[in-house]
N, C-alpha and C positions, 0 to 999 in steps of 0.2 A: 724090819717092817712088821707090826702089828698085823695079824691076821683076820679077817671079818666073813660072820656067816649072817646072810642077811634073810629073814623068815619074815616074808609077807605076801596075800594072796593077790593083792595089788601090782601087776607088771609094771605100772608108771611109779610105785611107791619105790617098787625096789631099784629101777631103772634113779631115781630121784637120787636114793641113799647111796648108790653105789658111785655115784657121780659125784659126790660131795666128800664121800670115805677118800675115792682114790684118787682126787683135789688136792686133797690134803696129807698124803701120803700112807692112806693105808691100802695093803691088799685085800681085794673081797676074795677068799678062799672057794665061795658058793653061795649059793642061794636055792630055797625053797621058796613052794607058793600054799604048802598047810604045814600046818602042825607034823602031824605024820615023817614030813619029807625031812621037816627041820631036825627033828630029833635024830633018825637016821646019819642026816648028812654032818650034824654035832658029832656023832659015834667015828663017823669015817674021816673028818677030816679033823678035829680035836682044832678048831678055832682058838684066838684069844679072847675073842670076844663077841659076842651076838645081838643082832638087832629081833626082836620080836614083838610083832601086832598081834594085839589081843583078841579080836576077833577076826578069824578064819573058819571056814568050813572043816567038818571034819571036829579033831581034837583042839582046842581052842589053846590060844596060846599059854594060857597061864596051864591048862594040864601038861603041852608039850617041857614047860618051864618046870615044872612039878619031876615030870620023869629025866627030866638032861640033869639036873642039880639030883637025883637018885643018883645015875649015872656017875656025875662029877661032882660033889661037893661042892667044887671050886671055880666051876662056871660061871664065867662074868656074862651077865645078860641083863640089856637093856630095851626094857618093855617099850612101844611103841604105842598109843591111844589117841582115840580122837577127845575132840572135845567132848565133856560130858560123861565120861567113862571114869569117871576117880574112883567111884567104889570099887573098879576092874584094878584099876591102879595097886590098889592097897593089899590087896586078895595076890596078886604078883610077887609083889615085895614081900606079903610074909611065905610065897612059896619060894622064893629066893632068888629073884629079881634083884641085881643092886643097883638100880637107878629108872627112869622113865625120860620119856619126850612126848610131849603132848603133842600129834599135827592137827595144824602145819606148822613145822616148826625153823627156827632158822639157822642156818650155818654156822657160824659161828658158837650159835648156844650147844650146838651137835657137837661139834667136835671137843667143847669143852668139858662136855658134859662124858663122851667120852675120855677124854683125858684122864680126867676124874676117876673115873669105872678103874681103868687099866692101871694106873698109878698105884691104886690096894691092894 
């Protein structure tokens, strides 16, 4: 079972994702609600894979994305955005982001899209 760290400062967002992950048979390992916590709780629990919103209080996702891909190279992390946010998008991906979800997004395109991620 695929392991999942879910980083967002939205309690419904994460309560949403984690509902949908472990639906579909993955484990949420944890969850953060900034940047800060995410990065920590990446370090301690070494996920397979992570969910992260671009804008949170504190260090914004795309820095916490910055320092975890220092950390690990090899960290699979998939950015979270709302609408409107692509330049955030883009700025992710060349920090080392391998993929995005635009919310609201839906079920199905989530878990394919992780598939996707964990598959490389």
């Amino acid at each position: 079972m695929k392991r999942v760290l879910i980083v967002d400062d939205a309690a419904v967002m994460r309560l949403t994702i984690r509902t949908i992950l472990e639906k579909n048979g993955f484990e949420v390992a944890g969850d953060a609600d900034c940047g800060k916590d995410g990065i920590a709780k990446y370090k301690e629990l070494r996920p397979d894979i992570v969910t992260m919103d671009i804008t949170m209080p504190g260090i914004s996702g795309i820095e916490a994305v910055k320092e975890i891909i220092d950390f690990d190279p090899d960290a699979r992390i998939i950015m979270l955005s709302a609408m409107g946010q692509e330049q955030f998008i883009m700025e992710a991906v060349k920090a080392g982001a391998k993929s995005f979800l635009v919310k609201p997004f839906n079920e199905e395109h989530m878990i394919q899209t992780f598939t996707k991620v964990l598959s490389k």
